[in-house]
Every structure is written in C-alpha cells, then in structure tokens.
C-alpha positions in Angstrom: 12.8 -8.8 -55.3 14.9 -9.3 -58.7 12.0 -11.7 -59.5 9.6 -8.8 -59.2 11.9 -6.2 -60.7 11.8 -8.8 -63.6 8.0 -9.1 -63.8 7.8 -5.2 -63.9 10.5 -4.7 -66.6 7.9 -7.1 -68.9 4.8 -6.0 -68.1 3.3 -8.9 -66.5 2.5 -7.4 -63.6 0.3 -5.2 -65.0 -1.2 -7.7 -67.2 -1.8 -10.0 -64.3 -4.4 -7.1 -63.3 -6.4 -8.7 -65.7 -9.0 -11.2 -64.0 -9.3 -12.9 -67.5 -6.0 -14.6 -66.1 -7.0 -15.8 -62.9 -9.8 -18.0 -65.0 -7.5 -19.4 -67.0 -4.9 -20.2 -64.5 -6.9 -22.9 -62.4 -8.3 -24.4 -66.0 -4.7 -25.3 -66.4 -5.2 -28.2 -64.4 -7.7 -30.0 -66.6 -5.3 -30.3 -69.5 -2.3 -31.1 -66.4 -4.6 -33.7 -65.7 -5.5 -35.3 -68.7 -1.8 -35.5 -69.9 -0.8 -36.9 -66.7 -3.8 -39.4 -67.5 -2.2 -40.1 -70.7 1.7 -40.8 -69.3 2.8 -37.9 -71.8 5.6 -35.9 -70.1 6.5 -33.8 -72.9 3.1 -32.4 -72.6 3.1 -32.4 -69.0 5.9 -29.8 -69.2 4.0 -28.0 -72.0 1.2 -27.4 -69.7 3.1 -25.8 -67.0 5.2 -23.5 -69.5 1.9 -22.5 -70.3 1.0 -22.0 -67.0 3.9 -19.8 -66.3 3.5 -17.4 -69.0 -0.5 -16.7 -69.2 -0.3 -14.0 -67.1 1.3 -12.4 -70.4 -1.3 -13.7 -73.0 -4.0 -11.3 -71.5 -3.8 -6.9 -72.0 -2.9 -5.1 -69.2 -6.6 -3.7 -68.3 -7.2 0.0 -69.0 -9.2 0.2 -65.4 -8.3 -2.1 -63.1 -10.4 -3.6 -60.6 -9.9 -1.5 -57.4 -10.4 -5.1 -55.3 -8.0 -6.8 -57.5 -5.2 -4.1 -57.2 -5.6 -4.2 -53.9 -5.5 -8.2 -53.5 -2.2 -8.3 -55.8 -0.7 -5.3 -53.6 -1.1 -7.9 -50.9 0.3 -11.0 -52.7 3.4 -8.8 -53.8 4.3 -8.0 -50.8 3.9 -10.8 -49.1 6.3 -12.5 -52.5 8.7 -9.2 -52.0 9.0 -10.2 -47.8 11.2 -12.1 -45.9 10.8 -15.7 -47.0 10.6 -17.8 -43.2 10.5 -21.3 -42.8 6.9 -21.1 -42.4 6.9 -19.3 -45.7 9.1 -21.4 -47.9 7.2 -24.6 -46.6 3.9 -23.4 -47.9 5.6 -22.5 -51.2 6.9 -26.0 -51.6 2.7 -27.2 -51.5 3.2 -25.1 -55.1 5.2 -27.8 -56.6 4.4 -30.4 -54.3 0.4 -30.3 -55.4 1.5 -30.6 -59.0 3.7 -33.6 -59.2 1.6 -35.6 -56.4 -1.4 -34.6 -58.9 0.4 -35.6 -61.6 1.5 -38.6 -60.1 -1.9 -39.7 -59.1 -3.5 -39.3 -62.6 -0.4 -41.2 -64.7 -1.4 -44.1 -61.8 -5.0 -43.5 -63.1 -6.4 -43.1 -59.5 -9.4 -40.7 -61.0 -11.3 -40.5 -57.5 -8.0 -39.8 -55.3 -7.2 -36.9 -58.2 -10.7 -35.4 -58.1 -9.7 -35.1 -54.3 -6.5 -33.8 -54.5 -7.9 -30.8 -57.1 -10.1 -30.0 -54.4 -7.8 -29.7 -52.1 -5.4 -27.3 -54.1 -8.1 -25.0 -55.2 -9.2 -25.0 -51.2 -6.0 -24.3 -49.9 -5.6 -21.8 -52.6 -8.8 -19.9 -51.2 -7.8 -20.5 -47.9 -4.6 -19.1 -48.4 -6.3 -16.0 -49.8 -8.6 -15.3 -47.2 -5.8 -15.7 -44.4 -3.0 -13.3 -46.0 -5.8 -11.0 -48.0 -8.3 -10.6 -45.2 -12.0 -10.9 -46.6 -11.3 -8.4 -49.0 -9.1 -10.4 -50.9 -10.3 -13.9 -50.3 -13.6 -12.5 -51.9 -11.8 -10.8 -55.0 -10.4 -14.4 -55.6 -13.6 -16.3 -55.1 -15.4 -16.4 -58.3 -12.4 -17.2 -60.4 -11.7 -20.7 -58.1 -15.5 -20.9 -57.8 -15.8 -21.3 -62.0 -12.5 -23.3 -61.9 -13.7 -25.8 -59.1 -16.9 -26.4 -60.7 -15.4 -27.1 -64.6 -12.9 -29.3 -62.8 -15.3 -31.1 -60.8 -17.8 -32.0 -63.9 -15.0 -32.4 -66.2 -13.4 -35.3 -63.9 -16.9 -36.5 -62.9 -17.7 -37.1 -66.5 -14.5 -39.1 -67.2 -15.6 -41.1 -64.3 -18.8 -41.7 -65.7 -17.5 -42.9 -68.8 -15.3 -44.9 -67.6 -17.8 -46.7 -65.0 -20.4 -47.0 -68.0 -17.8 -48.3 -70.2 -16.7 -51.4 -68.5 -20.3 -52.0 -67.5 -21.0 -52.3 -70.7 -18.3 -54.7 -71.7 -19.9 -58.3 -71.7 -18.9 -60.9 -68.9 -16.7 -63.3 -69.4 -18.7 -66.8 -70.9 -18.9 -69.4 -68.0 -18.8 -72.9 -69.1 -21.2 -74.5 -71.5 -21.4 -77.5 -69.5 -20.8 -76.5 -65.4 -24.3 -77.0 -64.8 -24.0 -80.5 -65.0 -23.0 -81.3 -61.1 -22.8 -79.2 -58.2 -19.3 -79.3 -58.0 -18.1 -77.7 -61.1 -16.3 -74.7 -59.7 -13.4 -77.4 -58.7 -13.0 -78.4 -62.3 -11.9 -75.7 -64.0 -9.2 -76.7 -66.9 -5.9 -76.4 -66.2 -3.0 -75.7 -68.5 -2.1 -77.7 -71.1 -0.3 -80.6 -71.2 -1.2 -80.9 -67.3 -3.8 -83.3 -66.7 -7.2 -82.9 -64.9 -9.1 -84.6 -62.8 -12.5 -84.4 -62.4 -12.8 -87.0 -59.1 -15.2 -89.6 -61.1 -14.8 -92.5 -59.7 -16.3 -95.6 -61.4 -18.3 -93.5 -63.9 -19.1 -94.0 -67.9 -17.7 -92.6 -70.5 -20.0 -91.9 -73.5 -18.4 -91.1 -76.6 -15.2 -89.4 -75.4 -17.0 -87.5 -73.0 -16.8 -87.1 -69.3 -20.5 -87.8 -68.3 -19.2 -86.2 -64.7 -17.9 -83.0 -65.8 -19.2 -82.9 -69.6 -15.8 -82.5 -71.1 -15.4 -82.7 -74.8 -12.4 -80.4 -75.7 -11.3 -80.9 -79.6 -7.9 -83.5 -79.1 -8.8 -84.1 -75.7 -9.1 -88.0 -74.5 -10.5 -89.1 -71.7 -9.6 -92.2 -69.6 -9.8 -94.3 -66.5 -6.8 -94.8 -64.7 -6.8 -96.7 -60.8 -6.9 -94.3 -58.0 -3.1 -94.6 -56.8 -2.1 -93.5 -60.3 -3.7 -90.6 -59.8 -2.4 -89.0 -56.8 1.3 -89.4 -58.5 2.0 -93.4 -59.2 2.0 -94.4 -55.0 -0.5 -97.0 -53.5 -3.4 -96.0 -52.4 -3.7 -95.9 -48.5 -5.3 -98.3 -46.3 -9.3 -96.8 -46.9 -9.2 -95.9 -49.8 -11.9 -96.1 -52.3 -12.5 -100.0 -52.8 -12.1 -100.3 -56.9 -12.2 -96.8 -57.3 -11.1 -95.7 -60.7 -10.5 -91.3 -61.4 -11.4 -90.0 -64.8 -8.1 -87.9 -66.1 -8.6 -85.4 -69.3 -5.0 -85.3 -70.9 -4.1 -84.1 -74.5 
C-alpha cells in the first residue's frame, strides 16, 4: 500500500496509463540480453534502473484507454491485496526470470535464452488472462505480441550470424603429407622434445625423410633405432619382429 501511495504521490500511476509504456517495457529485454551477452554488469544494472523508471518517461494520457484503466484497476488491486504464499512465489518468477536470463546469455547459451524469453513473455500473458479475465489478457496482448516478435527476430538474427560466422571460418589445414599410407591418423606429431614413432620397420630413409610417414620438419632428424629401444630400452619379447628396426623423429 505505501508502495502505491508512493506511485500516486509521483504520478506514475497515471503515466503508466500510457500503452506507449507497456511497448517499451518488454523491449527492455533485448538490451538485458545483449549486456548479459557481453559479461557487462554495470550495464546490466543500467538496464533494469531503466526498467524501473519508464513508466515515468511517458505523459500521463489525456484519455485513457477504458480497457487499460480497467486492466491496471485489476493489477492494483491485486498489488494493494494480501500477499499469500501463493502470491509472493509468483512474484519471486519477477526476479528469478531476470537473473536465470541473465545468467544464460553471460554463459552465451543463445538457443536456451531465446527459450527462456518466451517463456517470460508467456507467463506474463498467462498471468494476465488468469487475474484480468479476457478483458484484460486482451488489453495486454498486442504490446507482448510486438515485444515477442522483435525479441524473437532480434535473437534469431544473432544466431544467424553467429552460425554463418564460424561456417565461414576456414578448416583447420590437415597434413601435407597424410595421404601417403593408410594409417596416418596414428601419426600425428607430438610435442616437442618427445619423440615419435611412425612403426616403420626396416624401411629407407631418403634424404632425411620418413618415406613411411613423409616427415620432413625443419631441425627434425630421423633415425633407425632396434625395436627394444623403442618401447623404453627393454628386450624385445620372445616374437618379436625378427630384425625389426622403428623409425623415431626426434629434434
């Protein structure tokens, strides 16, 4: 009640008459969104003063709507009445729906935000229809109409940037040389100083160059070292490769 007494004494009551400020109010969660997007809380926090004072940025209307004085009669009361449990859980969605919005657009989850604006300007409809009757979920329609479809296209179109963008971005350059055996998805390089082996066993070199795996890295040398020696320095087991030398590539 001192809340309302409060809202009279200013004159945004009056001014919230003004439908011009039940556009605006669901737009507020385009620029909520992109800052959220962005990780910038000190705009974040911009956004919802903003939020809280646009009823006051709009003249109170010299001939009200007879639906909308009607509708905010309703939602006055129903603000003025005894606040339930029932009640004050549905006013926590308020808050609730703004920081798990938030949340999901500084995680850059664009899909599961497009859902959760949905959501909020559905339950916001429902909400009216329920406590307002048709009467007032009607008035409220065309202002969450224009609102849910800006949003919509708005985050759609960030989407399909974004999806263009990185399709666009060339793939990552496979190896010159993996075509030369079958098996070249085993040899990838390893890290430096760590050496590699490519499993040739009694093969040729050819001027410093692995003729299995087709290695010729600037300041790389490659050598044949017996089979034991390359599984760590111990013998070779009974069965192993008779003569069988391994190609390492070390620095």
């Amino acid at each position: 009640m001192a809340a309302m007494g409060t809202l009279d004494e200013l004159g945004a009551w009056e001014r919230h008459h003004n439908v011009m400020s039940w556009y605006i109010r669901v737009l507020f969660l385009l620029p909520f969104c992109y800052f959220a997007y962005k990780r910038s809380l000190f705009s974040i926090v911009l956004t919802l003063v903003a939020l809280a004072t646009s009823m006051f940025w709009f003249p109170a209307p010299a001939r009200p709507d007879p639906k909308a004085i009607e509708f905010l009669a309703m939602e006055r009361e129903y603000l003025a009445g005894e606040w339930t449990t029932t009640k004050i859980l549905l006013g926590l969605l308020v808050p609730g729906s703004l920081v798990a919005l938030a949340v999901v657009f500084w995680k850059r989850s664009v899909v599961y935000g497009l859902v959760l604006i949905n959501d909020i300007v559905l339950v916001k409809l429902a909400w009216s229809f329920y406590f307002g009757d048709m009467l007032g979920g009607l008035t409220l329609l065309p202002s969450q109409l224009v609102g849910f479809v800006i949003l919509n296209a708005a985050v759609l179109y960030v989407l399909h940037r974004r999806n263009k963008r990185s399709s666009s971005r060339p793939a990552p350059r496979a190896s010159m040389r993996a075509h030369r055996h079958p098996d070249a998805r085993r040899h990838q390089p390893l890290p430096w100083p760590l050496p590699r082996r490519c499993g040739l066993r009694e093969g040729v070199l050819a001027a410093g160059r692995c003729v299995r795996c087709g290695s010729d890295s600037p300041g790389v040398r490659v050598r044949a070292e017996p089979l034991a020696a390359a599984f760590g320095g111990g013998r070779p087991t009974t069965g192993a490769i008779r003569g069988g030398l391994r190609h390492v590539h070390e620095p």
